[in-house]
C-alpha positions as CSV (number, residue, x, y, z in Angstrom):
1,X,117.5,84.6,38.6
2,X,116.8,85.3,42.0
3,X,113.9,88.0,42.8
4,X,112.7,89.7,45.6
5,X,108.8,90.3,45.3
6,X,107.2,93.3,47.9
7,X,103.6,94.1,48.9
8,X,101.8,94.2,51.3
9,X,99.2,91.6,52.9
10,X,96.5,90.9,50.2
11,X,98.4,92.4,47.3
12,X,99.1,88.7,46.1
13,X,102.4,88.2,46.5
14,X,101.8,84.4,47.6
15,X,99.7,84.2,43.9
16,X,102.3,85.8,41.5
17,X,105.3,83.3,43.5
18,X,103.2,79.9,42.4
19,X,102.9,81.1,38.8
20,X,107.0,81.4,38.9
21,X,107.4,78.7,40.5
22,X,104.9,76.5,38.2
23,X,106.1,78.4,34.8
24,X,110.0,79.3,35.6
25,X,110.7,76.4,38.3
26,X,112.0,78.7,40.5
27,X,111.8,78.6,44.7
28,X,109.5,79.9,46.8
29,X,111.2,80.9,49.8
30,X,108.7,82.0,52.2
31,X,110.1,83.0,55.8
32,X,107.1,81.4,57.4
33,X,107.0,77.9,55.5
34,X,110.6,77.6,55.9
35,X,110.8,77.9,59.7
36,X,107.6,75.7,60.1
37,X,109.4,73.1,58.2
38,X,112.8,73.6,60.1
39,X,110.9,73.4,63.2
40,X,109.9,69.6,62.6
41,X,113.2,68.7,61.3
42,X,115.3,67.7,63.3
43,X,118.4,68.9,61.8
44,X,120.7,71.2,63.8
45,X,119.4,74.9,62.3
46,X,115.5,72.8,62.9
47,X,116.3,72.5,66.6
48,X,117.3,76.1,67.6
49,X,114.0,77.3,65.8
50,X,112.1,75.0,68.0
51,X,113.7,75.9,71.0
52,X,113.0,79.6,70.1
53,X,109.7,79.4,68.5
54,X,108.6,76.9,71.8
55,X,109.9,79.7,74.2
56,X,107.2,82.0,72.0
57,X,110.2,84.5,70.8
58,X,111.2,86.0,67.4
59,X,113.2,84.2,65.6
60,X,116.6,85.9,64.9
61,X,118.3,87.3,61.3
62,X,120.8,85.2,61.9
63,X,118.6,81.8,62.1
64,X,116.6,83.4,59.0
65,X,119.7,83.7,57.3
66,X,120.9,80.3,57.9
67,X,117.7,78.9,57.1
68,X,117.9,81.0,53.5
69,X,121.5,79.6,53.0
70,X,120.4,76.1,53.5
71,X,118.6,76.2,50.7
72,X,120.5,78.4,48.3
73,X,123.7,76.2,49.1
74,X,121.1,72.7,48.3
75,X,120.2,74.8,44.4
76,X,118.5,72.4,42.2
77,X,116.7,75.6,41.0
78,X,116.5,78.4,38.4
79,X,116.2,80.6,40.8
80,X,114.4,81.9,44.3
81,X,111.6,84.2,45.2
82,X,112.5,85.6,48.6
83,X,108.7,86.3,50.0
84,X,108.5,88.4,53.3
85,X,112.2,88.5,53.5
86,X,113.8,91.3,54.2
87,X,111.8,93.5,55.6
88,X,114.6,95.3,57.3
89,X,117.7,97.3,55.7
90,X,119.6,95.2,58.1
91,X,118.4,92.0,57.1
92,X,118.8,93.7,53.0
93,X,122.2,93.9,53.8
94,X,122.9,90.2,55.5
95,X,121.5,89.0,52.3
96,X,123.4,90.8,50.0
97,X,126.3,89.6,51.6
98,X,125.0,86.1,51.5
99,X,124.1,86.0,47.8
100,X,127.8,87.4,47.6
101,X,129.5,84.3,49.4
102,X,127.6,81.8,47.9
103,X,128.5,83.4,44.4
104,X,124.8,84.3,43.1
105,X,122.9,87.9,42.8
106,X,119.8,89.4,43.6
107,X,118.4,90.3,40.2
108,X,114.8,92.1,40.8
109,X,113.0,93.4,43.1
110,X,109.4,93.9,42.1
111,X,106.7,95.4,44.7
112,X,102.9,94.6,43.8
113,X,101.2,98.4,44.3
114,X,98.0,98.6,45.3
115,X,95.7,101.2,46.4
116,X,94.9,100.4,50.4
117,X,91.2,101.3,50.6
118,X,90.4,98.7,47.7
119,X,93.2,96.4,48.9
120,X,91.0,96.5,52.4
121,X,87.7,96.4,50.6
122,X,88.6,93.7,48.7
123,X,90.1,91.4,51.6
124,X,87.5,92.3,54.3
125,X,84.7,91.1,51.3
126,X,86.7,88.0,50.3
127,X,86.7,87.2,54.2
128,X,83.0,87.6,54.3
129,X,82.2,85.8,51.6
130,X,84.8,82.7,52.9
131,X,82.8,82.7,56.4
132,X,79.3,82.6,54.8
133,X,80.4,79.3,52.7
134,X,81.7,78.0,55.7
135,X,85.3,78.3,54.9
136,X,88.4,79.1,57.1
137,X,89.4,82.3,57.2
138,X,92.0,84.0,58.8
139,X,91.4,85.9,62.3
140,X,93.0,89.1,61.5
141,X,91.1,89.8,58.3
142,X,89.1,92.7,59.1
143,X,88.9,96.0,58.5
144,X,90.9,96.9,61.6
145,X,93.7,94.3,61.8
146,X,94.1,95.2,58.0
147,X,95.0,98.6,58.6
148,X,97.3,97.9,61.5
149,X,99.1,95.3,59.6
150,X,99.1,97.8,56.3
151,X,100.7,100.5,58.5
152,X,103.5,98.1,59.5
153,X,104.2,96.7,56.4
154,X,104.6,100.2,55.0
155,X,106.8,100.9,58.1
156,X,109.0,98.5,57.8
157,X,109.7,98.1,53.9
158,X,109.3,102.1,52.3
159,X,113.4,102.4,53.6
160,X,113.5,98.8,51.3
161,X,112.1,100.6,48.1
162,X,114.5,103.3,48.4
163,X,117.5,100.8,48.9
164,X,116.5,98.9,45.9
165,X,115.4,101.6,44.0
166,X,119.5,103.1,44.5
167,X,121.1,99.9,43.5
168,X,118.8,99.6,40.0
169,X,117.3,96.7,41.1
170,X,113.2,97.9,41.6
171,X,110.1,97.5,39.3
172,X,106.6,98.1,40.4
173,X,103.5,96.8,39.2
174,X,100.3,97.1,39.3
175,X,99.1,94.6,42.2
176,X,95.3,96.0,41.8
177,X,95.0,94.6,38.1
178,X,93.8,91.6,36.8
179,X,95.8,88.0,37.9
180,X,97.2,87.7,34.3
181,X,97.5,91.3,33.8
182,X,99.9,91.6,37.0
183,X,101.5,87.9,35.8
184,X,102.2,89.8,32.6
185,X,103.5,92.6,34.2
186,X,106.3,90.6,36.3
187,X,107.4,88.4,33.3
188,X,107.8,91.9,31.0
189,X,110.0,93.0,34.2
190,X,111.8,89.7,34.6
191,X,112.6,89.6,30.8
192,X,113.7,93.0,30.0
């Protein structure tokens, strides 16, 4: 079973992907770990991200894509979570077609909803909290960089939910409820 989960940053996304992986065995395929561990490779795909990622640029579809079919072609799995990937129709499509060659589906695509002005409230106060134990916390989580990066994420993926929505593939749940509540949520989608 392969799944697609959406939200935006905070929502918990990164959360709900380790209980699947820990209950279901499936694969986390994040965008970012994957070209952070391509970089220090040293296989073929692990030296072009290098070279690109050392010159400071974006890394391309194309490389994302060849770094997603690495691992779909390695399986070993019961499926993969694709997490911050796509973002784009374009890159919806290349994946589609990718699933297609190497004969497996996309079978959900569940987006964690939240409501933005707790979703910032909630963040910004975790942050706070982190830095007054003396923890790391990220740089960008404040009230203004939350709302910047909130704006893009709905930006870019809205034309997503309507793509996925049109092929049958789209479930929301509630990303503002408890852990296990939104755990239970996914699993009810996952095994309907």
């Amino acid at each position: 079973m392969n799944i697609i989960l959406l939200g935006p940053p905070g929502a918990g996304k990164g959360t709900q992907a380790a209980k699947l992986v820990e209950e279901r065995g499936m694969v986390q395929l994040s965008t970012g770990d994957m070209l952070r561990a391509a970089k220090t490779s040293g296989t073929e795909m692990g030296k072009r991200v290098a070279e690109v990622m050392d010159r400071g640029e974006l890394v391309t579809d194309e490389i994302v894509i060849g770094l997603i079919r690495e691992k779909l072609e390695a399986g070993g799995a019961s499926g993969f979570i694709f997490d911050g990937f796509p973002r784009t129709l374009k890159q919806a499509d290349a994946l589609g077609e990718l699933l297609a060659e190497v004969g497996q589906t996309l079978d959900h695509v569940i987006e964690l909803r939240v409501e933005d002005e707790a979703l910032v409230h909630r963040i910004v106060n975790r942050a706070e909290e982190a830095r007054a134990a003396g923890q790391p916390v990220r740089a960008d989580d404040n009230e203004e960089s939350l709302r910047t990066r909130l704006a893009a994420y709905y930006k870019m993926t809205s034309p997503l939910v309507g793509y996925y929505y049109a092929k049958g593939l789209y479930s929301r749940v509630d990303g503002m409820a408890a852990m296990d509540e939104v755990k239970a949520q996914i699993a009810a989608t996952l095994d309907a």
